[in-house]
N, C-alpha and C positions, 0 to 999 in steps of 0.2 A: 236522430238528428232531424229528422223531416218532420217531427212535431213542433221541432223550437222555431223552425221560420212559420210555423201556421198563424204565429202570434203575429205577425206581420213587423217584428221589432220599430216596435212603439211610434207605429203612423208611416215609416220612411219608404215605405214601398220597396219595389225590388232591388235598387241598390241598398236600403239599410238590411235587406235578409241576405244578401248576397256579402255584403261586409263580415256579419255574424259570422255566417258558414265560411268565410277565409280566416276570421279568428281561430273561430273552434279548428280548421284543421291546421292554422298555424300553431297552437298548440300541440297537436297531436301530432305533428311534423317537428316539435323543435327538441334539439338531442341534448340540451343540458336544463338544469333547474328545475322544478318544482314541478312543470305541465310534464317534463321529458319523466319523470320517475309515478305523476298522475296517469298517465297514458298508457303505462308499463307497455312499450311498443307499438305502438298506435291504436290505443282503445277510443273510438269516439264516444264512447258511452262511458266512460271515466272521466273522459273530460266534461261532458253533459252535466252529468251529475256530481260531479264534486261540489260539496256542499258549500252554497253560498256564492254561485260563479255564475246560475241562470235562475233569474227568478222564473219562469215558467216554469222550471224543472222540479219545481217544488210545490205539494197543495197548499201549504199557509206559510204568509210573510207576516211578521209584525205579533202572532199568537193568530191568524186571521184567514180565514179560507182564501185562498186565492184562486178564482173563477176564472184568471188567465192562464188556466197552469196547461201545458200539452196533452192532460189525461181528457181535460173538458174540447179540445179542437180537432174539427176536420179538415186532414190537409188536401189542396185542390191540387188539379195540375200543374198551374204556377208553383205553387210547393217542389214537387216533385221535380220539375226544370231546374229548379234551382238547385235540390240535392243533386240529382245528376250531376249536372255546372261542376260543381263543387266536388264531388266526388270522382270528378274525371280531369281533376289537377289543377283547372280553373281557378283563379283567385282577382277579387278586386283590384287594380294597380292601386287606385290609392291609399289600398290597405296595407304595401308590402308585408313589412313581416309582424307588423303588431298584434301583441299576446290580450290587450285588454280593450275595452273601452267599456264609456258610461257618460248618460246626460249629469252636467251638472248641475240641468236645471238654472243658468247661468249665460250670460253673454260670452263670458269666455272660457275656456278652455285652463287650470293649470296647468303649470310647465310640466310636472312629472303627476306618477299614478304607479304602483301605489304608494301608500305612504313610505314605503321604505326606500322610493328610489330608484327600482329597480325599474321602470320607464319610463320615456320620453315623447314627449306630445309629439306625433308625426301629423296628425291631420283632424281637421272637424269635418266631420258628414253630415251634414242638416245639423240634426238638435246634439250628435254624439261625438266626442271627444276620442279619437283611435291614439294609444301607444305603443311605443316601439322598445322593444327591451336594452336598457343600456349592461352595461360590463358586470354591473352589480348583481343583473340578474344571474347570473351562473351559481351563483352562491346561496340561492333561493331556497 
């Protein structure tokens, strides 16, 4: 987990890594749907790595080396505060319990993510888009 805040998620500084790490363990914390049976009991390294959820977690996007991936980063102390943070129950408030985000690249935010529904815009963080799982999600 302390690799994926080294990428400093994409410019935001310590609130956008601090957002991340309340993700990732909101997923690894949540007991129904898709992250609850990825996590099989709180695996942070399941959720990390499930394919297509972190691009840093991956060496190539697109068919393409990716040179922001966590094998190429050294994490600093800041890193490390932060997994601490995180790993000692710590979570962003204005993240409460949102399973996803993503820049849209966009001025605004859509209402839900992902396509299927299963969440709901709770908040924008600088350039990123946080959702909140709606009822749909259980069924994931």
């Amino acid at each position: 987990m302390l690799e994926l805040f080294n990428v400093r998620h994409g410019g935001e500084g310590d609130n956008g890594m601090k957002a991340v790490a309340s993700v990732i363990l909101n997923r690894v914390n949540v007991t129904e749907g898709e992250y609850a049976r990825i996590s099989q009991d709180g695996s942070i390294r399941n959720i990390i790595f499930q394919p297509g959820q972190f691009d840093c977690a991956t060496e190539t996007l697109l068919n393409r080396y990716n040179p922001q991936n966590i094998y190429n980063m050294n994490p600093t102390e800041e890193h490390y505060n932060i997994a601490d943070w995180v790993l000692a129950g710590n979570r962003l408030n204005e993240i409460g319990e949102c399973l996803w985000y993503l820049n849209p690249f966009k001025p605004s935010c859509d209402a839900t993510f992902p396509r299927n529904g299963s969440g709901t815009l709770h908040t924008r963080l600088g350039r990123h888009c946080f959702y909140r799982p709606t009822s749909k999600y259980a069924n994931t």
